[in-house]
C-alpha positions in Angstrom: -15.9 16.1 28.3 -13.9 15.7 24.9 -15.0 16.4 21.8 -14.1 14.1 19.2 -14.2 14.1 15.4 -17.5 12.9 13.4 -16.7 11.2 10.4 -19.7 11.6 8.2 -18.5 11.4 4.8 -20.0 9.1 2.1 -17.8 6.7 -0.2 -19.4 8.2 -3.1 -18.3 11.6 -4.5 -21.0 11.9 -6.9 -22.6 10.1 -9.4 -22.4 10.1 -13.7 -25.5 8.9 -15.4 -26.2 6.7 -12.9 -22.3 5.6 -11.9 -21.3 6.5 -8.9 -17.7 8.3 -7.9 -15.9 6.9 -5.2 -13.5 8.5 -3.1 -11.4 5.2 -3.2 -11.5 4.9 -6.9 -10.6 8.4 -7.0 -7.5 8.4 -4.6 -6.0 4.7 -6.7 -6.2 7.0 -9.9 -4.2 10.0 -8.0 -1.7 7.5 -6.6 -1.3 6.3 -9.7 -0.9 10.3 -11.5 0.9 11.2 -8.6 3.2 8.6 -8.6 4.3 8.4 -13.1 4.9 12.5 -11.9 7.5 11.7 -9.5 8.6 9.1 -11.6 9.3 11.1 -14.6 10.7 14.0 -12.6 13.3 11.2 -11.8 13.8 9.5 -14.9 14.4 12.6 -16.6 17.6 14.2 -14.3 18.8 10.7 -14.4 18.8 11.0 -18.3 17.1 8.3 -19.0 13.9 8.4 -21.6 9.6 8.9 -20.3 8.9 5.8 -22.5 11.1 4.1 -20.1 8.9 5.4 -17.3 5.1 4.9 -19.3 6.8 1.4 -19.6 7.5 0.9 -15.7 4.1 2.6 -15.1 2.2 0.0 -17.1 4.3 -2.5 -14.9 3.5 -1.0 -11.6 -0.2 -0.5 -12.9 -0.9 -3.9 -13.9 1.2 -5.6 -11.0 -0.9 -3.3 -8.0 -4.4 -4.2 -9.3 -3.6 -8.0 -10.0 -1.2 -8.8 -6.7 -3.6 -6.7 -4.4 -6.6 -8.5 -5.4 -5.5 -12.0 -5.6 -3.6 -11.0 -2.0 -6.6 -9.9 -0.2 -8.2 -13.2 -1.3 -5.6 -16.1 -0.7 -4.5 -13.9 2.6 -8.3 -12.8 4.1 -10.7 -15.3 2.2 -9.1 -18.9 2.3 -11.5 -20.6 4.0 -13.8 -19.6 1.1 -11.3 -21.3 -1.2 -11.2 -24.7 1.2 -15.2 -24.7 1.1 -15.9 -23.3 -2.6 -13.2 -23.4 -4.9 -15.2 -22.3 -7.5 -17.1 -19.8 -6.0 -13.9 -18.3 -4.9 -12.0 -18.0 -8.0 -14.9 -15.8 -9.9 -15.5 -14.1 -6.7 -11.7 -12.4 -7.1 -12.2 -12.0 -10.6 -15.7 -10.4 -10.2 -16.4 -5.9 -10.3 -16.9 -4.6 -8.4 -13.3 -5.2 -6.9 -13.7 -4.4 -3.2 -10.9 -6.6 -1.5 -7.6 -5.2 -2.0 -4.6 -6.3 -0.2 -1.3 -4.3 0.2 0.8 -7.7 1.0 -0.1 -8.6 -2.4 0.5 -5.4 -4.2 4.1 -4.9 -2.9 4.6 -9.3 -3.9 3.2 -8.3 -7.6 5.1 -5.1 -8.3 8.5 -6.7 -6.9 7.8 -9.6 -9.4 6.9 -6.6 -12.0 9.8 -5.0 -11.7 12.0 -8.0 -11.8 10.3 -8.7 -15.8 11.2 -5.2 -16.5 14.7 -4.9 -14.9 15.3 -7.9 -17.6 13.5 -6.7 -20.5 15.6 -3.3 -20.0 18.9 -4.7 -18.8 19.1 -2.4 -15.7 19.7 -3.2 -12.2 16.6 -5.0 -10.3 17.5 -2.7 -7.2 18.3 0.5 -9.4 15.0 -0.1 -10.8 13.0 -0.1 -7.2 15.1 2.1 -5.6 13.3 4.4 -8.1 9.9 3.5 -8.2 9.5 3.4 -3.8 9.2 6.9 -3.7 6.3 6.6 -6.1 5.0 3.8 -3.9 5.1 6.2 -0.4 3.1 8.4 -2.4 0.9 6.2 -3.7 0.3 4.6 -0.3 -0.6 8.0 1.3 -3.7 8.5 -1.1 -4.9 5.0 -1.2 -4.8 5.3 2.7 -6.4 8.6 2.3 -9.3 6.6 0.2 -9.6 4.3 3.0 -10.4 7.1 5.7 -12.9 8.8 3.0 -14.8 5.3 3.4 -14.9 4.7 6.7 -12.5 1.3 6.6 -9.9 0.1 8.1 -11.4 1.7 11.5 -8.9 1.5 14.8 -9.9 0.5 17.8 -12.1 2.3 20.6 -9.6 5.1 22.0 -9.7 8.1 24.5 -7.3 10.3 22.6 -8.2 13.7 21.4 -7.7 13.2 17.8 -10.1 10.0 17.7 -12.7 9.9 14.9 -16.6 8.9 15.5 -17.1 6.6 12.0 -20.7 6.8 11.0 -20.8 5.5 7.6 -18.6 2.4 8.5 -19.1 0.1 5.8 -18.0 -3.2 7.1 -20.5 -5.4 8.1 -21.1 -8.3 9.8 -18.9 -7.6 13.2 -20.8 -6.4 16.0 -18.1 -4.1 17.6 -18.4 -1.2 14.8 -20.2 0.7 17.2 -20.2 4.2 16.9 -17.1 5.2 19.6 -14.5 7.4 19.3 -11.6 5.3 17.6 -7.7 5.5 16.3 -7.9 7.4 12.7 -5.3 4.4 11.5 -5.8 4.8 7.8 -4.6 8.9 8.8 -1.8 7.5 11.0 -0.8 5.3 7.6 -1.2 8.5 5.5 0.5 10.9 7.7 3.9 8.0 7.7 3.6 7.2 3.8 4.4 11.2 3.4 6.7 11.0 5.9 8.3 8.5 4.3 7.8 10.1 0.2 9.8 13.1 1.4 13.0 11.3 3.2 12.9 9.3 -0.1 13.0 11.8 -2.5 15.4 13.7 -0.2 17.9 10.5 -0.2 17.7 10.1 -3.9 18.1 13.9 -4.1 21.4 14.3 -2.1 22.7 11.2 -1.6 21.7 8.6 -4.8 25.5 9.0 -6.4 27.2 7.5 -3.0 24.6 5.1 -2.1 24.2 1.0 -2.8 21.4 0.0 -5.1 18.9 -1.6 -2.7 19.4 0.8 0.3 16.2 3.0 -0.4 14.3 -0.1 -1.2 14.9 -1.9 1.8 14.5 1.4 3.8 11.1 1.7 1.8 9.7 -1.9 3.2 11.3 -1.9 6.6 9.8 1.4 7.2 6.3 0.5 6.2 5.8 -2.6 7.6 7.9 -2.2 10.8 5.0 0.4 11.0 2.5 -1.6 9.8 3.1 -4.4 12.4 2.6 -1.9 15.5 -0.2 -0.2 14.1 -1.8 -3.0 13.4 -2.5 -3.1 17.5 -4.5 0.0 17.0 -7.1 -1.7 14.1 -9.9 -3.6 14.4 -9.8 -6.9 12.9 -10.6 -7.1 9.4 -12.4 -10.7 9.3 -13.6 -12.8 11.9 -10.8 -15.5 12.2 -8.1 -13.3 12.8 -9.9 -12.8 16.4 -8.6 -16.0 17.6 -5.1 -15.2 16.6 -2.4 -13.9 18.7 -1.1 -11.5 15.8 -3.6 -10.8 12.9 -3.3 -11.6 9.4 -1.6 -7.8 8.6 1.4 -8.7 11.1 2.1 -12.1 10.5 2.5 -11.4 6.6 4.7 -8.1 7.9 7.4 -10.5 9.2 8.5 -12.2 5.9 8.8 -8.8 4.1 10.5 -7.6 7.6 13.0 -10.0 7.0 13.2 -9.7 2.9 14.4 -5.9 3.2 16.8 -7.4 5.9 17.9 -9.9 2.8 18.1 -6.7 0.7 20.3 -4.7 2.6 22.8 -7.6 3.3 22.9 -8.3 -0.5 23.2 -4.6 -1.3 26.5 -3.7 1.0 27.9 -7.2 0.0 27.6 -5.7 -3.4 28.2 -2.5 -4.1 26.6 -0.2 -6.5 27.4 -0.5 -10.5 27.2 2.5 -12.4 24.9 2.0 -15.4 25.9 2.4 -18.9 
């Protein structure tokens, strides 16, 4: 008989005066330390200045919170928008802020970053290049948050390494039994490191022969080439996606499939500009 993993852990950390901690708020605020680390590490042997980087941070920041949000909504609550207009609107602008939606974070950073390329006359592809690294990271703990509560569960599995969620905290879908499942949010974690350290070894060794563009287009085809088969391992995460062939996750995987395609045909059609 095998002996699986019990996943027991609470969402909540702790509480102050009454607030609670959560794991998931906890891991956004580490991807978010994590990540202006690694992005002053590389500002700095690239010579350029850490206001530049605070500047790019506040970017990235703003851009994450804003484009995830109003992603998770347009992508997974639509037909709440066709039936309550209203009701949907101050629903994505209401705390506690419980939808997020990575689709829309990587649409509001790469419309970030284009505002600040401008405002700082540098490359648009320089300026990702450097800040996908950070985003690998950043991906790892949020998908790390994810596992501490219980979301995002896989489906029922066989495999050794399969988790038993107790604490599950999606309701409303009467296959979260308690079985032994994928641990998809680890599988995500375990690739966004993966992923952080080729980065940072690329940038490392091979950033003065390469085209801007390459890491960033490496960045999203890695992700959600990944993204699209794992998401054969999840449960859905609302109801109508169970009459669809793909889900929701895969189908908005394709366009940014085929945008890093874009970017890598734009990047060796131009090649790289030194910056002044």
């Amino acid at each position: 008989m095998l002996t699986y993993i019990d996943w027991h852990t609470s969402p909540e950390i702790f509480e102050v005066f009454g607030f609670p901690i959560r794991w998931y708020g906890l891991m956004f605020a580490m991807a978010f330390l994590a990540g202006y680390q690694v992005l002053s590490y590389i500002f700095k042997k690239e010579s350029r200045s850490l206001e530049e980087a605070d500047e790019l941070l506040l970017y990235a920041m703003i851009a994450t919170v804003v484009g995830a949000r109003m992603g998770h909504y347009f992508f997974y609550e639509y037909p709440l928008l066709l039936s309550d207009p209203v009701k949907f609107f101050i629903s994505m602008i209401k705390p506690p802020y419980a939808g997020l939606a990575s689709h829309g974070a990587v649409i509001g950073m790469l419309i970030a970053f284009y505002l600040y390329s401008k405002k700082r006359n540098v490359p648009y592809l320089y300026v990702t290049d450097r800040v996908v690294p950070t985003a690998a990271l950043g991906g790892a703990f949020i998908r790390f948050g994810n596992l501490m509560n219980s979301e995002i569960v896989g489906k029922q599995t066989d495999v050794p390494w399969a988790f038993n969620f107790f604490n599950d905290p999606s309701l409303g879908h009467d296959y979260f039994e308690v079985v032994p499942r994928h641990p998809s949010q680890l599988y995500e974690c375990l690739s966004c490191l993966v992923l952080f350290v080729i980065l940072m070894w690329f940038w490392s060794r091979k950033k003065q022969n390469t085209t801007n563009g390459f890491m960033t287009a490496f960045f999203l085809l890695f992700v959600f080439i990944l993204r699209f088969f794992y998401e054969f391992l999840k449960e859905n995460q609302v109801s109508f996606e169970d009459q669809m062939t793909f889900n929701m996750g895969q189908w908005l995987s394709v366009p940014v499939i085929l945008f890093a395609i874009g970017i890598l045909v734009y990047a060796f059609r131009n090649p790289k500009k030194e910056l002044k």
